[in-house]
N, C-alpha and C positions, 0 to 999 in steps of 0.2 A: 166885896164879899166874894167866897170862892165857890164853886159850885161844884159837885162832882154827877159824873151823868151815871141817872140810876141803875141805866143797863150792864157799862163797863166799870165802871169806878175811876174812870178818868176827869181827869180838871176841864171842865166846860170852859169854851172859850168864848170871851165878851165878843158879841157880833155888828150889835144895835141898842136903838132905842125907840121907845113907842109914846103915844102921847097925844094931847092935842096939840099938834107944831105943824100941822099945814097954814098954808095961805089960808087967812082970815079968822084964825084961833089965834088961843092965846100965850102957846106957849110951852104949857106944860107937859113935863116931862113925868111921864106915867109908873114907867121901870125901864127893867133893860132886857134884853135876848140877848140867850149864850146859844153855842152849838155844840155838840160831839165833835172831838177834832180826829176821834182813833177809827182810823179806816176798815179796821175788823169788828167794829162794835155795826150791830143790829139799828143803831141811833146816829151812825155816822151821819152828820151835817141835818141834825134833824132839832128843831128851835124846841127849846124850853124860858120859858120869860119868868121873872120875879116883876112885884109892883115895888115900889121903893116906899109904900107906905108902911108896907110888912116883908122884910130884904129876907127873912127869914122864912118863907114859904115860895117855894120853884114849881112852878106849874109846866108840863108838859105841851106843847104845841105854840106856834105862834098865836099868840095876840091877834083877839079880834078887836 
């Protein structure tokens, strides 16, 4: 899915992924973390995550 960052209107870029996937979990994979790529945007390199349960709602900040 594509994302655009709400500050600038640029296309978020895929960064990561969040989850329970340490040592001694199970696995799963939560959603993903985009970033601002645009060096003039206020949100430059700044993490917005979706869950992949709902790909349709981007939440601002990294994942706790």
């Amino acid at each position: 899915m594509d994302y655009e960052c709400p500050e600038c209107g640029e296309e978020l870029v895929y960064h990561d992924y969040f989850g329970r996937i340490c040592a001694h979990q199970d696995g799963h994979i939560e959603g993903d973390i985009y970033q601002c790529p645009n060096e003039d945007c206020d949100s430059f390199q700044e993490s917005f995550h979706s869950h992949r349960s709902n790909p349709d709602d981007l939440h601002e900040g990294y994942p706790c």
